[in-house]
N, C-alpha and C positions, 0 to 999 in steps of 0.2 A: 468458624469455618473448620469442617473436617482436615487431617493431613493429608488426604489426595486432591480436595480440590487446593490446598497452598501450597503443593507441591508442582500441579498442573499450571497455577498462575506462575508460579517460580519462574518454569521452566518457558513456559509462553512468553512473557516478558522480561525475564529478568537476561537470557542469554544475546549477547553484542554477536553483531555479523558484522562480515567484511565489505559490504558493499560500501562505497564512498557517494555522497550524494556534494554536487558543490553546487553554488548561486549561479541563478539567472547573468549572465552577458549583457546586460540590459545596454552598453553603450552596442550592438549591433541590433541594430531592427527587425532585422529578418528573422535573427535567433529569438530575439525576446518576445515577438509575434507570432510566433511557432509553437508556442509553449503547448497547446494539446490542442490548441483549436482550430488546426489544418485538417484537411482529409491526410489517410493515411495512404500514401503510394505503397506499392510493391519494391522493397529494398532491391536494391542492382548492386552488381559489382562486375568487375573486368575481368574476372576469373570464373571459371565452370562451377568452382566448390570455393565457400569463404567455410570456416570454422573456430571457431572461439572457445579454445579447454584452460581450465584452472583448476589449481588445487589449493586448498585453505584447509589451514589448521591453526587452531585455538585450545590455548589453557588458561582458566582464568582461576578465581574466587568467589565467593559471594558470602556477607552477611546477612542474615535472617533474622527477622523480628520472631516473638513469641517465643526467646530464648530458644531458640533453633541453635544448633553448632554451625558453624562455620560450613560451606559447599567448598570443594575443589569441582572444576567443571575443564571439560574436553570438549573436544568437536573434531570430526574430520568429513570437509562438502568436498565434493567432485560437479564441477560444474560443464555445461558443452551445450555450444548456440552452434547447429552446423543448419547452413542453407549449399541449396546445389541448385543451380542453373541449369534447366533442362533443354533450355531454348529460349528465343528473344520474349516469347509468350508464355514459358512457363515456369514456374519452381517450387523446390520442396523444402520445408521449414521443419527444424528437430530441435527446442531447448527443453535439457533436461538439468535435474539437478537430485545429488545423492549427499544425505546429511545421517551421519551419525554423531548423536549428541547423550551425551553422558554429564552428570548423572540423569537417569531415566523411574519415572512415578512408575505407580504399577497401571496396570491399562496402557497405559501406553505401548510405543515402541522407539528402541533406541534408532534402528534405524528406517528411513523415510526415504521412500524415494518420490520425485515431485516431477512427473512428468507437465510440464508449463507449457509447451504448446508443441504440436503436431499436425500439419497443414497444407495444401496443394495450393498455389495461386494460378490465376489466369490473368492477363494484362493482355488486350488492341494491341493492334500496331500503334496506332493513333495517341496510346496510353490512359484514354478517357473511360475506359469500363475495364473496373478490376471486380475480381471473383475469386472467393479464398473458401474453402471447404477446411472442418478439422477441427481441431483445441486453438483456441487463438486467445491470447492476453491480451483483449481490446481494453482498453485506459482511454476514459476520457476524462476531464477536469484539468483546471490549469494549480489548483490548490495546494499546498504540499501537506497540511497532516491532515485532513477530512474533506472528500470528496463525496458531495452531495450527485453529482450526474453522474460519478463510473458506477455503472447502474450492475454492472457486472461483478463489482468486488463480493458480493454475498457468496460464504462458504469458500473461497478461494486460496483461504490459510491454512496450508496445510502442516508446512514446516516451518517454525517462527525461529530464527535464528539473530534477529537484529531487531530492534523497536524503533530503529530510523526508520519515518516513514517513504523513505525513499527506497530502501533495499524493501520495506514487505511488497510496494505496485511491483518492483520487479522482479520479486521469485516466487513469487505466486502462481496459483493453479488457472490456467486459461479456460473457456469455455468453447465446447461442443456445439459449432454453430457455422450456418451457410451464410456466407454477406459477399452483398452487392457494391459496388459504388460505382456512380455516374463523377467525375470528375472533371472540373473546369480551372478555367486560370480563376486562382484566388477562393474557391471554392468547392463544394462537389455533395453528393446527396447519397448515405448508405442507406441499407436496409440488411438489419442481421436478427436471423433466423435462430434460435435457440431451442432444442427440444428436448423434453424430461428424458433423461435415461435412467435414473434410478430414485429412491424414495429417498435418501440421504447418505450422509459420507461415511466412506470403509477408513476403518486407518491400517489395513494391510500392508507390510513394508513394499510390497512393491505390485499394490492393487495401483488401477491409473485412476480409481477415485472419481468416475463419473459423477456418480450421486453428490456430489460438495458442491459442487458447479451445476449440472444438469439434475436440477430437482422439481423442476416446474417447465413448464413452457413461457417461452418468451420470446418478444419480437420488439427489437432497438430501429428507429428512426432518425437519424441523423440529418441535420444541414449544417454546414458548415459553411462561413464564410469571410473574407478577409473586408471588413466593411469602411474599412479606410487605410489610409500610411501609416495608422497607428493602434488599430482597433481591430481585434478580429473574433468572433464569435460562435459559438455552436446553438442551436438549440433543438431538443433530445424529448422523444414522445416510448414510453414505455408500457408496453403492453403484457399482462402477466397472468397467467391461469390463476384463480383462487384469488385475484388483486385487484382493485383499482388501477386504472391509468395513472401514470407519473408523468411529472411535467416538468423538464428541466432547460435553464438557459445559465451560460457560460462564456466568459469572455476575460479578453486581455486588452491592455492598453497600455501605448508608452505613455507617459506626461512630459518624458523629459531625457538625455541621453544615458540619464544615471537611476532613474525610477522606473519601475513597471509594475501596474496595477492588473491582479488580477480578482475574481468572483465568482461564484458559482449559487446556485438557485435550483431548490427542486420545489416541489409539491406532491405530495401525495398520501396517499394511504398507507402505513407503518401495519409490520405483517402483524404485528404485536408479539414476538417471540421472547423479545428483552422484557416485556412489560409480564407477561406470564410467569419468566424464570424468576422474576420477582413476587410472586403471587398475587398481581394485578390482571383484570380483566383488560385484553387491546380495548383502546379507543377505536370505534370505527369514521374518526373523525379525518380530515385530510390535516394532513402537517407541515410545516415549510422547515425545509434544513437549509444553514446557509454556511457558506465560508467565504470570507476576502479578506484582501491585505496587500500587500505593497512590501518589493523586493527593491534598496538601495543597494545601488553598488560603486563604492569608492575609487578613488581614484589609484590605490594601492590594492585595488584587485577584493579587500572585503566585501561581500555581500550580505547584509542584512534584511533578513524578509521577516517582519509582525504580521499575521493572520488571526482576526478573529472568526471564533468559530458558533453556530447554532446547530441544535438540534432540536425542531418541538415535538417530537416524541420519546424525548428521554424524560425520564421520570425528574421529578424533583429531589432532592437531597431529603426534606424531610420527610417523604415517601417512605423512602427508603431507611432513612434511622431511624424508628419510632418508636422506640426506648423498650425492644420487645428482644428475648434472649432469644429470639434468631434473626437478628438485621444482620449480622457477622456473615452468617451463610448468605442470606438474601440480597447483599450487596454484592458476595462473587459470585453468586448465579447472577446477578444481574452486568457482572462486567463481562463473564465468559460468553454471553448472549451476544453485548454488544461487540466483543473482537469477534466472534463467528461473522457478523454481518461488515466488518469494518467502520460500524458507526460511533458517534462521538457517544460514549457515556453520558455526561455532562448536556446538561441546557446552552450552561454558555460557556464557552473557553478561549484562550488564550493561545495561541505557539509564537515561541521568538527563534527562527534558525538562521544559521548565521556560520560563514564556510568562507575562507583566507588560501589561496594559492600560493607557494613560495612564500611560507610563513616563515621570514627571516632566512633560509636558506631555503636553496633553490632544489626543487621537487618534493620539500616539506610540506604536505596538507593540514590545515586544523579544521576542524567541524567541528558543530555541536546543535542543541536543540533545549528551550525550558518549554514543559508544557505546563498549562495552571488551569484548573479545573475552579471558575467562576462559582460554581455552588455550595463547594465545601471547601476551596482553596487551600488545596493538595496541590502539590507539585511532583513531577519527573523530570529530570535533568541528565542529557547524554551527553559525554564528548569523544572526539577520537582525533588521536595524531597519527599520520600516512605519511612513510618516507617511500620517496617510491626511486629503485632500483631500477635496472634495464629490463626485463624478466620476472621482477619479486618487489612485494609489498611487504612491508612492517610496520604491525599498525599496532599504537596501546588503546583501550577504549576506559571510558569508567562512566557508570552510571548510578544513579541515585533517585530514590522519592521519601517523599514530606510529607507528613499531614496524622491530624486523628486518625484515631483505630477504625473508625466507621467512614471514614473518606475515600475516594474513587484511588487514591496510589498509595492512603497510611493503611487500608486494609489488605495489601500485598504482604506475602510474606516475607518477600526479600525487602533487607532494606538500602544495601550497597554493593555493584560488581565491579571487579574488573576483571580484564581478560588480554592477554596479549595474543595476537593473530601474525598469522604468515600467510602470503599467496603467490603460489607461482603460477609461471601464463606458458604456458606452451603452446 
């Protein structure tokens, strides 16, 4: 691997963000039921204007393989969710987010700015026909690290500041798109509009980056429905310029006051982008991606959730090694392929995540995450402790990966970070 692209992996996965992701609720039903497989109402509140500003800053470390020195690493994000209430039927939606991150590769840029959604809604009196024009962060999937139906994640990373997969669904680049939805109790029926606005992504510091998101045309089909006291499900028809149809189903389930199962299912046609950047011709075959697993949660607030994960359009492992002096290059072109899309590298994988509230003292958070890559059996392992203040967070983070030179996390160039963060909320 050249020093720009291990520099560019460095910097894409190896920097900790501040987002906190904790476990499923699972002794409430309602919450545990809700997990992504409800229609999405138009957020209310009692006041004209809500808005949501933070500041985060980070200094950390990092160790690097291939006898690399030692990284010092900075950050400073500015983050702002403002919505305004124009009326019982109307409002306007602004999340943005500004990341400067040091150290920075060449091509790149140190500073990013991530405009995430920008939007008009419309809601009935009745509240049964909502209407949203704009950049919107539609997330669908109940999964936590690979989501086969958010059919929208392709291209939407712009700024990677955390490899929790919880902070990238939510500071991510929204998409450019008209959606409908017919809503009912327990259920409701969208339809979102997606149209090309550019042939691919700017990394301008303060371009809005159409082309990442809006590179095709596309048209999302949604039904959603609450299909029992314990069961609630989507299922998702994707239609795409230059593609095949996708075909996806999605659901939750309690089994029990302390368990919640969930799953996700696609089908489709793989654009072959990952398979190229690997010097393979796409399949033009259809593929199934899957994730499920089961989130416990203890009776002292631990939740632990196992998910396994598929992909059949990832290459095989030894694809990919085949003992030739460019598998080194040919396995990061083939991972930087699969983070552009948000898909699993890996055939078959592994995630154990697992997050404690009042971990021994009261408003002390612990989190954490192991991933394990089934074909080459490479690991990546995060954790982070959150003390949380009135006003302000302090969080340590530290991260790690394992495996051969030629494995999906021992061909990174970092091999260990940590970083200490602050965040104020104003």
């Amino acid at each position: 691997m050249t020093r720009p692209d291990r520099r560019l992996l460095l910097l894409a996965l190896s920097l900790s963000g501040l987002i906190h992701a904790t476990g499923v609720r699972a002794a409430d039903d309602d919450d545990a039921l809700a997990l992504q497989a409800a229609p999405e109402a138009a957020p209310t509140t009692s006041a004209d204007k809500t808005r949501r500003l933070s500041l985060e800053a980070a200094v950390g470390n990092i160790s690097q393989r291939y006898g690399g020195p030692r990284l010092d690493s900075r950050r400073v994000s500015i983050d702002l969710v403002q919505r305004i209430k124009l009326s019982p039927a109307w409002q306007l939606a602004l999340s943005d987010r500004l990341d400067d991150v040091h150290p920075v590769e060449a091509g790149s840029r140190a500073t990013l700015n991530s405009l995430r959604e920008a939007y008009a809604s419309w809601q009935d009196e009745g509240g049964g026909l909502l209407v949203e024009a704009g950049r919107i962060n539609l997330r669908n999937g109940p999964a936590y690290g690979f989501n086969p139906t958010d059919y929208f994640r392709d291209g939407a990373l712009r700024s990677i500041t955390s490899v929790d997969p919880m902070a990238l669904r939510e500071n991510r680049l929204g998409t450019v798109m008209l959606r409908a939805q017919r809503l009912w109790n327990g259920g409701g029926l969208s339809l979102a509009l997606a149209p090309k606005l550019a042939n691919g992504p700017d990394n301008g510091s303060f371009d809005p980056d159409w082309g990442a998101t809006n590179h095709q045309h596309r048209a999302l089909l949604t039904w959603s429905e609450k299909l029992g006291e314990r069961v609630s499900g989507q299922a998702l028809l994707l239609a795409a310029a230059g593609q095949g149809p996708q075909l996806g189903v999605n659901a939750t389930a309690l089994f029990s006051d302390a368990v919640v199962g969930h799953a996700e299912w696609s089908l489709g046609r793989d654009d072959g982008s990952a398979a190229r950047a690997a010097g393979y011709a796409p399949s033009s075959s259809r593929r199934s991606k899957l994730a499920t697993g089961a989130t416990w949660t203890l009776p002292t607030g631990l939740a632990l959730t196992l998910e396994y994960q598929y992909n059949g359009a990832a290459l095989r492992h030894a694809q990919l090694a085949t003992g030739s002096a460019d598998d080194v290059n040919r396995i990061g072109s083939y991972l930087l392929a699969n983070q552009a899309h948000q898909d699993s590298a890996a055939r078959q994988a592994w995630l154990l995540y697992a997050s404690q509230r009042n971990a021994g003292l009261k408003n002390l958070d612990l989190s954490g995450f192991v991933r394990r890559n089934s074909d080459d059996r490479s690991l990546q392992a995060w954790l982070e402790a959150r003390y949380h203040f009135e006003r302000f967070d302090l969080s340590l983070q530290w991260q790690a990966t394992h495996g051969s030179v030629l494995s999906e996390y021992g061909v990174l160039p970092y091999r260990q970070s940590v970083q200490l963060l602050g965040s104020w909320y104003f």
